[in-house]
C-alpha positions as CSV (number, residue, x, y, z in Angstrom):
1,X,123.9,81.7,88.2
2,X,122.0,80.7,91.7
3,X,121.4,83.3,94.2
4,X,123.7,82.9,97.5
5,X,121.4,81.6,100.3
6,X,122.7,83.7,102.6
7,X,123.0,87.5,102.0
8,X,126.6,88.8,101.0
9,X,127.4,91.0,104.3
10,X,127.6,94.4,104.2
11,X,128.5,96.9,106.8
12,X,124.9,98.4,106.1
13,X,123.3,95.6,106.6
14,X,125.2,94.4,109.7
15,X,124.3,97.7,111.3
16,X,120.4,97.4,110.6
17,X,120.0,94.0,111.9
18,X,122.1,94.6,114.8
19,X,119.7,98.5,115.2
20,X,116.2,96.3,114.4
21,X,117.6,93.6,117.1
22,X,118.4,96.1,120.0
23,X,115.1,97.6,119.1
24,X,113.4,94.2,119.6
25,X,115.2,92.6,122.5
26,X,117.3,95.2,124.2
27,X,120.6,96.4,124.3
28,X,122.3,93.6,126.8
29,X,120.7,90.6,124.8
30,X,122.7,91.6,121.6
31,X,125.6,90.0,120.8
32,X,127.6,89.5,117.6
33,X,126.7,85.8,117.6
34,X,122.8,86.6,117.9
35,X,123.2,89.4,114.9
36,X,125.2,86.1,112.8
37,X,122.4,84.2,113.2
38,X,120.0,86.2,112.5
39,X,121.7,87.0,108.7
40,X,122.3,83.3,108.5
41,X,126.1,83.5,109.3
42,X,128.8,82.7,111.5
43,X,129.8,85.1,114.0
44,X,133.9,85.5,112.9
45,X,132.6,86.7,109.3
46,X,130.8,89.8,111.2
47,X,134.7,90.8,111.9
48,X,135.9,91.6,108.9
49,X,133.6,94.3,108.6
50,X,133.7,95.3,112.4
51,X,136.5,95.1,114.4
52,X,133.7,94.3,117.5
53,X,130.9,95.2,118.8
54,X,131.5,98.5,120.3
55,X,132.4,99.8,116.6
56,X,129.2,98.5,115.7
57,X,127.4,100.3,118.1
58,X,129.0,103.6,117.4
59,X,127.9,102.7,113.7
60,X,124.7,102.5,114.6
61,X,125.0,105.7,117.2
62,X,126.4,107.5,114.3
63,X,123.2,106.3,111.6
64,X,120.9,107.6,114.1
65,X,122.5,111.1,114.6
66,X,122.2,112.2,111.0
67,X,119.0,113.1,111.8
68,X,119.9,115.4,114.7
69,X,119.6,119.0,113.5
70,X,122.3,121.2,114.4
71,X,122.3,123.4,111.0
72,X,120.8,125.9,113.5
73,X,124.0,127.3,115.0
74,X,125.4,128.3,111.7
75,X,122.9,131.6,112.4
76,X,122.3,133.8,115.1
77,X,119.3,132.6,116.5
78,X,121.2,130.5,119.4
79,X,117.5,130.3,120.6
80,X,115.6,128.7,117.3
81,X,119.0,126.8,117.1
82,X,118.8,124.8,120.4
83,X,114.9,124.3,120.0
84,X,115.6,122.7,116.7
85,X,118.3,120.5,118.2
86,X,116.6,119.7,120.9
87,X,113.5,118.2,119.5
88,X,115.1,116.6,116.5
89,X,117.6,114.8,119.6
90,X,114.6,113.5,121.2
91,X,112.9,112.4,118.3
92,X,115.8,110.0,117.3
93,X,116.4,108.9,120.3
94,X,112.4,108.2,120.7
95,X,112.8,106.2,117.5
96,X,115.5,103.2,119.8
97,X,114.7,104.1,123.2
98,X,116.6,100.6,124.1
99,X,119.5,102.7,123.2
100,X,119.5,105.7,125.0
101,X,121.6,104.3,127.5
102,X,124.8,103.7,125.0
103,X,123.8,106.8,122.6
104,X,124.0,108.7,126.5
105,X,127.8,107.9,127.0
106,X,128.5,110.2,123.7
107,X,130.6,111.1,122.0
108,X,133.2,109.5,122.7
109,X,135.5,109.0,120.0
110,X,132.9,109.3,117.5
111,X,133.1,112.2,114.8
112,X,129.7,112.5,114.5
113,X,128.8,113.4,117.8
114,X,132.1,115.4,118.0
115,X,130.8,117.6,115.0
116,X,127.6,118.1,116.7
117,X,129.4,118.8,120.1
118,X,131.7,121.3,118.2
119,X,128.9,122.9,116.2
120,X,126.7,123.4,119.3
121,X,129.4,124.8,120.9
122,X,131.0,127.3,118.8
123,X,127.3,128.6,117.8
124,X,126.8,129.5,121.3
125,X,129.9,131.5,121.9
126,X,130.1,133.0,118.7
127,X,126.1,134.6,119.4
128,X,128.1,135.7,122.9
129,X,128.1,133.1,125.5
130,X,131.1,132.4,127.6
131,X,132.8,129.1,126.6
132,X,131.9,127.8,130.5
133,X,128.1,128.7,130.4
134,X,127.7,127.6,126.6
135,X,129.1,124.2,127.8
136,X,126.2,124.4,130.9
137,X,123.4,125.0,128.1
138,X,124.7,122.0,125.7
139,X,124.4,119.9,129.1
140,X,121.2,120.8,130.2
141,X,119.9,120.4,126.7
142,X,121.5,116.8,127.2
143,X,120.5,115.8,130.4
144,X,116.8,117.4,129.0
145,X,116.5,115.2,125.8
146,X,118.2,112.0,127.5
147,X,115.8,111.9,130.4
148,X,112.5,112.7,128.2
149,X,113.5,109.9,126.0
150,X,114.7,107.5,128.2
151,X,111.3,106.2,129.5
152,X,107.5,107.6,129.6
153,X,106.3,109.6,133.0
154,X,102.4,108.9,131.6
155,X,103.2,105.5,130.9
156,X,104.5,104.7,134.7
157,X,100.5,105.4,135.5
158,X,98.5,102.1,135.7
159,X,94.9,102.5,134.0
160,X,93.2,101.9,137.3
161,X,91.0,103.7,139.0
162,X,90.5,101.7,141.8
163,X,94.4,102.1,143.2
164,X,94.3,105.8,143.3
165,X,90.8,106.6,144.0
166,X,90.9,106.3,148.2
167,X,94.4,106.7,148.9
168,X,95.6,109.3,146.2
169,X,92.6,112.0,145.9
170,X,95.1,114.1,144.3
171,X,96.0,111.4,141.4
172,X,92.6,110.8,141.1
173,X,92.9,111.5,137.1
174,X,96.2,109.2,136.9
175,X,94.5,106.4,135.6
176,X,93.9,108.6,132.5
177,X,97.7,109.4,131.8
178,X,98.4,106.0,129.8
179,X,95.9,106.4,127.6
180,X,97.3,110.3,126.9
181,X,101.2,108.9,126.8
182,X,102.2,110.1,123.6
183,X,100.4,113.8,124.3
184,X,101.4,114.7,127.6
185,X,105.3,113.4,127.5
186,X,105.8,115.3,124.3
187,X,103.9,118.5,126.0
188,X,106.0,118.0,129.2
189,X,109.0,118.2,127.2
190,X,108.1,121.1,125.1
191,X,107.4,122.6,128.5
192,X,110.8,122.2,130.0
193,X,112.5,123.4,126.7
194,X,110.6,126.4,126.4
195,X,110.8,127.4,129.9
196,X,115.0,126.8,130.1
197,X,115.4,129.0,127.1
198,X,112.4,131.6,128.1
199,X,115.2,131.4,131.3
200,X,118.2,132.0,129.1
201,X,116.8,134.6,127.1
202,X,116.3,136.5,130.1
203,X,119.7,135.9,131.2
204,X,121.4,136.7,127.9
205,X,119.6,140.0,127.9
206,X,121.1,140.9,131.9
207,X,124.5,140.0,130.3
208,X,124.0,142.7,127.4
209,X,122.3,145.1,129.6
210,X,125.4,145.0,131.8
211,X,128.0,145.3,128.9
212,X,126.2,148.6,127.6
């Protein structure tokens, strides 16, 4: 029997193309007829796997948070819990940066992200955090991971002396900060996480202090 020309669709396979194109081009350049074309289709057999796009996208939102660690909050360690979600967050988002911006909006209606938002939750005040401040943390963990990953603060530097030399004696090293991206973003961020939660701890133990 000859092989089909075109690949038989799968949902799977609709959901990486569309991911690998987004990664490519950008979020606002894809479009169900670009992701057709690309597997060698027309665009109305994409439908009969996905109603439109936005269910694709919350697909593709939903492949991507597998990887988001919140097995953490099953313990006591709220601490260890929210480092590990934290940097597991920002490493999938790192992974589609072009997609940050839809992956922001969560969750939605998606039960993914509603597990995690539950889990996250319910760890907190169960380890003794008031419903209203464990809802603060999850935030600023949020805004945290969203904004690290979102776009480089190194790589905003040109790699030229010349523009900061005379003008900017204080950025007089900025021309080196592109070249050390990777290092100092992912130091920055471990920075800001460590110092919210050296924060909390402090603030957890003035809330037991005060109940003894």
């Amino acid at each position: 029997m000859a092989r089909p020309r075109t690949p038989l669709l799968s949902r799977p396979l609709i959901r990486d193309t569309a991911l690998r194109l987004v990664d490519e081009h950008g979020l606002d350049e894809l479009s169900m007829r670009k992701i057709a074309a690309e597997l060698g289709v027309r665009a109305p057999s994409l439908y009969s796997h996905y109603a439109n796009k936005d269910e694709l996208l919350d697909d593709i939102a939903d492949r991507i948070g597998e990887s988001v660690d919140v097995g953490g909050f099953d313990t006591d360690d709220w601490q260890d819990a929210l480092r590990r979600w934290a940097r597991s967050y920002r490493a999938a988002l790192a992974e589609h940066p072009n997609l940050v911006p839809f992956l922001a909006r969560s969750p939605g209606r998606r039960e993914l992200a509603l597990d995690h938002a539950n889990a996250v939750h319910g760890g907190l005040t169960r380890c003794g955090w008031p419903p209203r401040t464990a809802t603060l943390i999850g935030a600023s963990i949020k805004y945290l991971v969203v904004g690290s990953a979102i776009a480089s603060f190194s790589g905003g530097f040109l790699d030229d002396l010349a523009i900061y030399r005379e003008r900017y004696p204080h950025l007089s090293q900025a021309h080196r900060l592109r070249e050390h991206a990777d290092e100092i973003d992912r130091d920055g961020f471990e920075l800001a996480l460590e110092s919210f939660l050296q924060g909390l701890a402090q603030r957890f133990a003035s809330r037991a202090g005060a109940d003894r």
